[in-house]
DRENVOVEX-98322 format. One record per residue (C-alpha): x, y, z; residue in three letters. Coordinates in Angstrom, 3 decimals. Layout:
BEGIN
          X          Y          Z   rest
          X          Y          Z    ALA
...
//
This chain:
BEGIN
          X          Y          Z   rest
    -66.788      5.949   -146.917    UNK
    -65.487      7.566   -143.777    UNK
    -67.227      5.390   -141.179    UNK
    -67.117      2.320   -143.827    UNK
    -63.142      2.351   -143.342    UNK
    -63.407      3.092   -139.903    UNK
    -65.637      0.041   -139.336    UNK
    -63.558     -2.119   -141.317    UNK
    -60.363     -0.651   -139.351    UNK
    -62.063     -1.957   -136.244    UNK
    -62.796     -5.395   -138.282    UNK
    -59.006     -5.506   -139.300    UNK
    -57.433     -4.923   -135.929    UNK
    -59.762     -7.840   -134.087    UNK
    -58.950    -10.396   -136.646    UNK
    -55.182     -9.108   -136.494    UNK
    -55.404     -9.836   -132.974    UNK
    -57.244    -13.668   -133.515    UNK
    -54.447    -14.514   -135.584    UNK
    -51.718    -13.151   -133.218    UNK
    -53.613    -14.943   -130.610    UNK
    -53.483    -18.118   -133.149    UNK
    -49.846    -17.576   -133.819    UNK
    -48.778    -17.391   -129.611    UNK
    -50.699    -21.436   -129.123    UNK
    -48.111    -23.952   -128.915    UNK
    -49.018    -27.015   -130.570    UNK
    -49.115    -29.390   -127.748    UNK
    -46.880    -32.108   -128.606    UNK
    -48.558    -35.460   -127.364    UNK
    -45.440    -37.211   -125.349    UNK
    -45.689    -40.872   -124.462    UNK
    -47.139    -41.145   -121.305    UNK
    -49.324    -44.143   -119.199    UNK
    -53.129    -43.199   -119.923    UNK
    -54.586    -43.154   -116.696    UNK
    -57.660    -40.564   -117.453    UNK
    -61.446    -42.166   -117.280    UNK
    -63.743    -41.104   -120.449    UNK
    -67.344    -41.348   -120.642    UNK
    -67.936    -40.786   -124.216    UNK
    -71.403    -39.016   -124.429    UNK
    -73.516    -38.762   -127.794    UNK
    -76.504    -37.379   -127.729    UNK
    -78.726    -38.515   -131.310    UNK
    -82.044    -38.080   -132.795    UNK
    -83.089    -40.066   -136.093    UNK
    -79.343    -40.743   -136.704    UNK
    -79.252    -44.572   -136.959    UNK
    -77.536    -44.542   -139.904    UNK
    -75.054    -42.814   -138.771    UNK
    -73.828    -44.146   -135.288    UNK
    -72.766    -47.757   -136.570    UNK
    -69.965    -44.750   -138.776    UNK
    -68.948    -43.421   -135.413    UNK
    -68.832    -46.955   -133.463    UNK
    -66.676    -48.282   -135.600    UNK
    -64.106    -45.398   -135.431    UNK
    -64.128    -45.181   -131.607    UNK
    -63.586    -48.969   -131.519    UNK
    -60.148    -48.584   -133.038    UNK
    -59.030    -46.266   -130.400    UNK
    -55.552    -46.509   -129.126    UNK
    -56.429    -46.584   -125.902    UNK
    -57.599    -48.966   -122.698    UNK
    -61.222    -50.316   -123.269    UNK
    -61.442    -50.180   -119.407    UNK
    -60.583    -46.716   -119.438    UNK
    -63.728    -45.884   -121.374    UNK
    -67.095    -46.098   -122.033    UNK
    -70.092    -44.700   -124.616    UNK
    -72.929    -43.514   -123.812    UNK
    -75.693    -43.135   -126.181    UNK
    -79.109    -41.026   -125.364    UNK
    -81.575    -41.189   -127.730    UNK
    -83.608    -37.928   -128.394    UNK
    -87.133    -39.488   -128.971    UNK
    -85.504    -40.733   -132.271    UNK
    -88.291    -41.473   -135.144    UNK
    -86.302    -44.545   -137.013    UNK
    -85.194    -47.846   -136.127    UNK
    -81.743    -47.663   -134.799    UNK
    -80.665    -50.976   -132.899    UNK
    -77.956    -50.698   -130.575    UNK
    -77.287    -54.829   -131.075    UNK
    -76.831    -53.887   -135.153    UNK
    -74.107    -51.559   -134.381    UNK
    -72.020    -51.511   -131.392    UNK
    -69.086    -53.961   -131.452    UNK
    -68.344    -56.216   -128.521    UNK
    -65.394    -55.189   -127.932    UNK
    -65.880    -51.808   -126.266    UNK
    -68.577    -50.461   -123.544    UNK
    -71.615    -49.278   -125.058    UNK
    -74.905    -48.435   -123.712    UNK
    -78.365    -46.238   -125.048    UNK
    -80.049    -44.586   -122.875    UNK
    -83.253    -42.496   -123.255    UNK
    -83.194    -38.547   -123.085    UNK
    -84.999    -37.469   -119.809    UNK
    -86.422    -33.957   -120.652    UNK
    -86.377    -31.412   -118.596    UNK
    -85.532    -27.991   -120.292    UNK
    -86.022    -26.286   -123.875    UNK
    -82.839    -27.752   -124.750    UNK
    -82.908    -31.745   -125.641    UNK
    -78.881    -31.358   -125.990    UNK
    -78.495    -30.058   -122.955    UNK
    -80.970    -32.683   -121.490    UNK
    -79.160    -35.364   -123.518    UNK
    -75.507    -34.374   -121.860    UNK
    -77.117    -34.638   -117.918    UNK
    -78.962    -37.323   -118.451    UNK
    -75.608    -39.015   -119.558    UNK
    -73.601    -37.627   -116.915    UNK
    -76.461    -39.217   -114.297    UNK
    -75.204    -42.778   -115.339    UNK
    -71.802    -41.757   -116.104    UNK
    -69.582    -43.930   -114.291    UNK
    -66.056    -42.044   -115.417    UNK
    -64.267    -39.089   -113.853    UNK
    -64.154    -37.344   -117.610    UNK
    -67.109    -36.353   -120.153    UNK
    -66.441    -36.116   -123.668    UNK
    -69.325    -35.184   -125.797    UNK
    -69.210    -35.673   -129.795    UNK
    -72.043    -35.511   -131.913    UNK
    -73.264    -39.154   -133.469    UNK
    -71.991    -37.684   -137.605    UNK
    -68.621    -37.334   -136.042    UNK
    -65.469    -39.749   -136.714    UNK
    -62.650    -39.951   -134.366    UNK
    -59.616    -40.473   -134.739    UNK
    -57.328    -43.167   -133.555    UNK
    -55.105    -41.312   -130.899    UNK
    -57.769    -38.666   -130.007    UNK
    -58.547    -40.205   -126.224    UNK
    -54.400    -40.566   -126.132    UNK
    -53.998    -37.248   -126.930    UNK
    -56.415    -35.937   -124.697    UNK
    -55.262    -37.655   -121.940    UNK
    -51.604    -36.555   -122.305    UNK
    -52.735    -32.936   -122.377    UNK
    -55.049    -33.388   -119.436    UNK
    -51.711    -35.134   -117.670    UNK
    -49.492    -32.211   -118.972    UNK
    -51.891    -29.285   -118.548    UNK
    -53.009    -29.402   -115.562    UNK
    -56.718    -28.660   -116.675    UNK
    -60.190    -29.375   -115.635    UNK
    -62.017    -28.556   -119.199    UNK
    -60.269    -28.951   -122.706    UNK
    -61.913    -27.893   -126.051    UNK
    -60.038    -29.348   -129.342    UNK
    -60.479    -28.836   -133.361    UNK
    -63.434    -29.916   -135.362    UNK
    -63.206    -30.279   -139.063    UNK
    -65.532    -31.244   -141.793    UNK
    -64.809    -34.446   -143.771    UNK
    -63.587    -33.544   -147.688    UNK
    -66.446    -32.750   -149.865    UNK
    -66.847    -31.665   -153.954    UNK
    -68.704    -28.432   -154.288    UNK
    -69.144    -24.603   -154.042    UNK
    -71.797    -25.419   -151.334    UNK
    -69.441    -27.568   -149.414    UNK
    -66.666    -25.361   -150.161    UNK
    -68.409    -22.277   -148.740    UNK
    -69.563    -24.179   -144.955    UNK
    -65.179    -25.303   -144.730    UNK
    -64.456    -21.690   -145.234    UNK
    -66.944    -20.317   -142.763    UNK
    -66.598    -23.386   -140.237    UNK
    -62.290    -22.736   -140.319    UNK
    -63.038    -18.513   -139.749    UNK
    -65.204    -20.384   -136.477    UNK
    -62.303    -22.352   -135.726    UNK
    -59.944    -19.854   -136.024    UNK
    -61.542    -17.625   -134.367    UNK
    -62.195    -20.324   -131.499    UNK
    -57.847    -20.841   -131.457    UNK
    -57.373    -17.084   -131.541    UNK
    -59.244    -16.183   -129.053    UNK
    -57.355    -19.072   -126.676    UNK
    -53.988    -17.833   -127.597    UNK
    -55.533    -14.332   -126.535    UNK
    -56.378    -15.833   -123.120    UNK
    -60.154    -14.858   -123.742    UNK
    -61.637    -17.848   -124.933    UNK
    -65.031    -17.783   -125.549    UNK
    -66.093    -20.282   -127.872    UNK
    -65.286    -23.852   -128.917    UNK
    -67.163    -26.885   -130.228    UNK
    -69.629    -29.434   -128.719    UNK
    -68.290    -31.953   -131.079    UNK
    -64.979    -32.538   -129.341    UNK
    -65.928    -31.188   -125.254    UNK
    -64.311    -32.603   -122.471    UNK
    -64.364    -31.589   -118.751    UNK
    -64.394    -33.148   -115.222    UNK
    -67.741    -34.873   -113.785    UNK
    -67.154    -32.651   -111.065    UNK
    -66.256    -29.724   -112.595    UNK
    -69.749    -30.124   -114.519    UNK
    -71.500    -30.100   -111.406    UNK
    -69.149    -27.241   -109.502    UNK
    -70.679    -24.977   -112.857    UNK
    -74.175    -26.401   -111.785    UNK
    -74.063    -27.733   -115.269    UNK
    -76.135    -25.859   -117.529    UNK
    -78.332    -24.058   -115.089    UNK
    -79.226    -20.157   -116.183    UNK
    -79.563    -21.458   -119.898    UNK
    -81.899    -24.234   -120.088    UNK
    -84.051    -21.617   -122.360    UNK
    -81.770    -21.358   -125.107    UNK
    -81.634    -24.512   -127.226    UNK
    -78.043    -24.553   -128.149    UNK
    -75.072    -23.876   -126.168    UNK
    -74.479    -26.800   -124.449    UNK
    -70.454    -25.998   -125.162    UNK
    -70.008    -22.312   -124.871    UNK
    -72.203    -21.625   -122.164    UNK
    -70.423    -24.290   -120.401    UNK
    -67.084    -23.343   -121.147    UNK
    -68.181    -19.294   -120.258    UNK
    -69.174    -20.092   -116.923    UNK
    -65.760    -22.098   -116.564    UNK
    -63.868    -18.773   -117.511    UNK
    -65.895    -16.553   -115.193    UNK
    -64.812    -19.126   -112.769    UNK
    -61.557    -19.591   -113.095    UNK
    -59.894    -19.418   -116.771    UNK
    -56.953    -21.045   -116.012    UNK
    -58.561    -24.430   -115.694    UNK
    -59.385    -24.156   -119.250    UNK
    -57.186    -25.020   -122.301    UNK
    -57.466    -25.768   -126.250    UNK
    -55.503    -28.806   -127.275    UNK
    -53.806    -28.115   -130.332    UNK
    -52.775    -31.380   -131.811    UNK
    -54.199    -32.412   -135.023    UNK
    -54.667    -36.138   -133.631    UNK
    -57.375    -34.808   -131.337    UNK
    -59.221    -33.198   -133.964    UNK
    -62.428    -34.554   -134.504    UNK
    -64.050    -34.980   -138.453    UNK
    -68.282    -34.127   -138.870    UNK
    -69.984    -33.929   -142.751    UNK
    -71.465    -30.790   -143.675    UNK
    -74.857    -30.299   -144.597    UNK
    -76.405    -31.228   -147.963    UNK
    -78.438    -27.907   -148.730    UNK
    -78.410    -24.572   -148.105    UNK
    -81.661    -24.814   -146.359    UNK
    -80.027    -27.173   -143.368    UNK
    -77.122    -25.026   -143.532    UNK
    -79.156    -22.105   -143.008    UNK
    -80.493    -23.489   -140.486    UNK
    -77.823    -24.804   -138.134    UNK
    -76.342    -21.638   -138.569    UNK
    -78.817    -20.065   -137.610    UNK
    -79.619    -22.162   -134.396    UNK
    -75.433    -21.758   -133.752    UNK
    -76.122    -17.706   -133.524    UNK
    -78.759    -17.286   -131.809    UNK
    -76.757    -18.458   -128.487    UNK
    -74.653    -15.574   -128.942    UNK
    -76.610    -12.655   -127.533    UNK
    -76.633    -14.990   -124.165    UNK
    -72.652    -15.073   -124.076    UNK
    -71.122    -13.697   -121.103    UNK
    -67.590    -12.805   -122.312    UNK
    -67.261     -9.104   -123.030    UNK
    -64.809    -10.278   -126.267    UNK
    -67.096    -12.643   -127.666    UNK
    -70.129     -9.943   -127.730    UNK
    -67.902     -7.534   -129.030    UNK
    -66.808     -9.784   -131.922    UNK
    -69.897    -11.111   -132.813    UNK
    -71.101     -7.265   -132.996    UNK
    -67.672     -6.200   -135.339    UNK
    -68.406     -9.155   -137.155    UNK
    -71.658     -8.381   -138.046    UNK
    -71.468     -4.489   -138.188    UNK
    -68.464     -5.348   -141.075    UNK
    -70.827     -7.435   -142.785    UNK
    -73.721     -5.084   -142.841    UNK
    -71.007     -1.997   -144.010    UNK
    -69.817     -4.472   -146.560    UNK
    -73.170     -5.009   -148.405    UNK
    -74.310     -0.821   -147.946    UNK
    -70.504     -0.049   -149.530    UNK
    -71.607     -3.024   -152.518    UNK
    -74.649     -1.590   -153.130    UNK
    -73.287      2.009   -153.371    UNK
    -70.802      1.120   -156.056    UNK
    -73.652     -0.773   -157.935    UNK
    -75.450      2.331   -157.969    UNK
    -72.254      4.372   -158.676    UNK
    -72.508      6.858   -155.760    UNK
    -69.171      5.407   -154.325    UNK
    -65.454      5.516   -156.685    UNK
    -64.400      2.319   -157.614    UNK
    -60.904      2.651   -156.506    UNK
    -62.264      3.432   -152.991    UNK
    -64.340     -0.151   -153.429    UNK
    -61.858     -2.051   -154.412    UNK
    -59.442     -1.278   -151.563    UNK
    -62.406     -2.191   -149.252    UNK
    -63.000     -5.416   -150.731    UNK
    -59.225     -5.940   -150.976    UNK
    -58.247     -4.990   -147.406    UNK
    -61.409     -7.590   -146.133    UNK
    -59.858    -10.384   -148.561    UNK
    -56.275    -10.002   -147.198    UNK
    -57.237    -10.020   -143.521    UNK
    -59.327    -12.790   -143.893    UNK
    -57.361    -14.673   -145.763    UNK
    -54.564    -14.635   -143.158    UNK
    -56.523    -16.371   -140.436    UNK
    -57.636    -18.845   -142.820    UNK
    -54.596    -19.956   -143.986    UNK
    -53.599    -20.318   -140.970    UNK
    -56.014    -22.341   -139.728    UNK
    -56.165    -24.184   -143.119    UNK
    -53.155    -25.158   -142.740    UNK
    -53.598    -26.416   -138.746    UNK
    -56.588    -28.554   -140.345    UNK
    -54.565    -30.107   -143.312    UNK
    -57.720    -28.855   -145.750    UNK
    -57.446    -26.448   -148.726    UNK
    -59.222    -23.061   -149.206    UNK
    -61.479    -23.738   -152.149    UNK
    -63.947    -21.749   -153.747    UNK
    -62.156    -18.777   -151.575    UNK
    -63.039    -15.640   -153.688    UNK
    -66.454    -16.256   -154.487    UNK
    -67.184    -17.451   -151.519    UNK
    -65.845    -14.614   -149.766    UNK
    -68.255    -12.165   -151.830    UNK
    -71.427    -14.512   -150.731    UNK
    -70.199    -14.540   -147.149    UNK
    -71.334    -11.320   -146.274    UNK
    -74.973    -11.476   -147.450    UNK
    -74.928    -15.227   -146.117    UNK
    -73.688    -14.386   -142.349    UNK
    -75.870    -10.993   -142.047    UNK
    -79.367    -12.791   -143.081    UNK
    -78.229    -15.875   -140.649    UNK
    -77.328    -12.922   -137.961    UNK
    -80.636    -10.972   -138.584    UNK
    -83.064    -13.927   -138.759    UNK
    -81.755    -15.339   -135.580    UNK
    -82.861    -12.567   -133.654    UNK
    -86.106    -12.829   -134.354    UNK
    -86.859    -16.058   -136.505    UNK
    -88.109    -20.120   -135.740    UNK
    -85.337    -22.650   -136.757    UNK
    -85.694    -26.332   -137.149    UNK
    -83.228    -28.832   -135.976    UNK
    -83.874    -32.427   -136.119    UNK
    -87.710    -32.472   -137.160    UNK
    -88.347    -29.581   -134.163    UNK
    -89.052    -26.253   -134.236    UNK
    -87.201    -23.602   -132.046    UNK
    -88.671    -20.425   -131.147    UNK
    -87.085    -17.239   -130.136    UNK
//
């Protein structure tokens, strides 16, 4: 029990410092100013016709200048029938394009491919089951004009959903996005969301884009934003404003979520920040000490007063960066308890399997 408290210690002290880090970001406060910054909105799809028109129709009520922006669709080799002419409205600049493949990853291939043809000074990548918001370009755009900053990463949340299974992805997706925030208010960002990505043309092409990880299939956003800290960190930032957030749906089985979770961790053992390999490590080193010190009480070799102040001191920790981020995201911590008992077993298997398992995503298989 020694080196279990010891481990947890460790655990206790990094996400103590993530919600520090969390507590020292400002929320930016989006003043009124003239927009004046270019988008080109890219979205990379694959069999997702159903839900682009969703998406569309969201970024055609943005408060903002139609000239000042434009979408760009690529299609991934998509399998259905989605027509562009069904679903973009004529009041705002949308064109498909088709992937050009060059690379292991089709995301990655998706994004350049865009940026080719983009005619803006800005790229902004969401994913096609996102909805924006009203004032996300406007908010953006102040914080670019305020800032002073050449990439900008924002929140992603998931729309509301009934269910322990939909319950369990919000509480693991916040501890992502709280981690994300901490880490920024820490000054060593290393991780933030493709769903809601923006950064210069040229700063994309200063990077040289995504070269040195066209193996790896995901990672189109913190590779990116890696290479833009090794470069220089200060021309990154987090915009914390909930009217830049950016809404996606969970996934409707465990399966899928298995699955994207697994495809999100595998692109950690190619990070190049020193904090985000050591949290992924403490992260899954508490895990794995979490389920040996479970099993031991099962089988009685371990005192249950010594078990329960393990599992107690793991709640209260956890809980705190939650809530906070919780409450940053306007969503409620459901299903919390049980969920946190499942979380363990959930994150190690996802951990483990990445390292040496296939994963599908989209109709494609991955392998390591």
């Amino acid at each position: 029990m020694i080196v279990a408290f010891a481990i947890l210690i460790i655990y206790v002290v990094l996400i103590g410092s993530l919600f520090y880090g969390f507590q020292k970001m400002k929320p930016f406060a989006s003043d009124e100013v003239v927009p004046k910054t270019s988008f080109s909105i890219v979205v990379p799809f694959r069999n997702e016709g159903e839900k682009l028109p969703k998406l569309l129709y969201s970024i055609s009520l943005l408060n903002y200048p139609k000239d000042l922006f434009e979408v760009i669709l690529v299609d991934d080799e998509s399998e259905d029938e989605f027509r562009l002419l069904d679903s973009a409205r004529s009041d705002i600049n949308v064109k498909a394009i088709k992937n050009i493949r060059k690379s292991n990853s089709p995301k990655k291939d998706a994004i350049e491919t865009a940026i080719e043809v983009a005619k803006h000074d800005w790229i902004i990548t969401t994913d096609a089951d996102c909805l924006v918001q009203k004032n996300w370009l406007k908010t953006i755009d102040a914080y670019i004009q305020n800032e002073n900053k050449r990439m900008i990463a924002a929140g992603v949340c998931y729309l509301p959903e009934s269910g322990f299974l939909h319950a369990f992805q919000n509480l693991d997706f916040l501890s992502l996005q709280g981690a994300t925030i901490g880490s920024f208010g820490l000054h060593q960002p290393f991780m933030c969301n493709g769903a809601n990505f923006a950064y210069e043309k040229s700063f994309f092409y200063t990077l040289e884009g995504f070269k040195g990880n066209e193996n790896c299939a995901s990672g189109d956003d913190v590779f990116l934003l890696q290479k833009a800290i090794l470069k220089d960190k200060n021309t990154v930032g987090f915009c914390l404003n909930n009217e830049s957030v950016v809404a996606t749906k969970s996934e409707n089985s465990w399966n899928n979520l298995f699955q994207q979770r697994v495809r999100w961790a595998a692109k950690s053992t190619g990070y190049s920040s020193w904090f985000g390999k050591l949290t992924a490590l403490i992260v899954f080193g508490t895990n794995i000490t979490w389920i040996a010190v479970f099993g031991l009480w099962l089988l009685g070799s371990i005192n249950q007063n010594w078990f329960v102040l393990f599992i107690a001191l793991k709640f209260v920790i956890d809980f705190l960066l939650l809530h906070k981020t919780a409450s940053f995201f306007r969503t409620k911590l459901s299903w919390f308890f049980l969920a946190s008992l499942l979380y363990p077993f959930f994150s190690s298997a996802v951990a483990i399997y990445s390292l040496f398992g296939d994963f599908n995503w989209k109709g494609r298989v991955f392998r390591k």
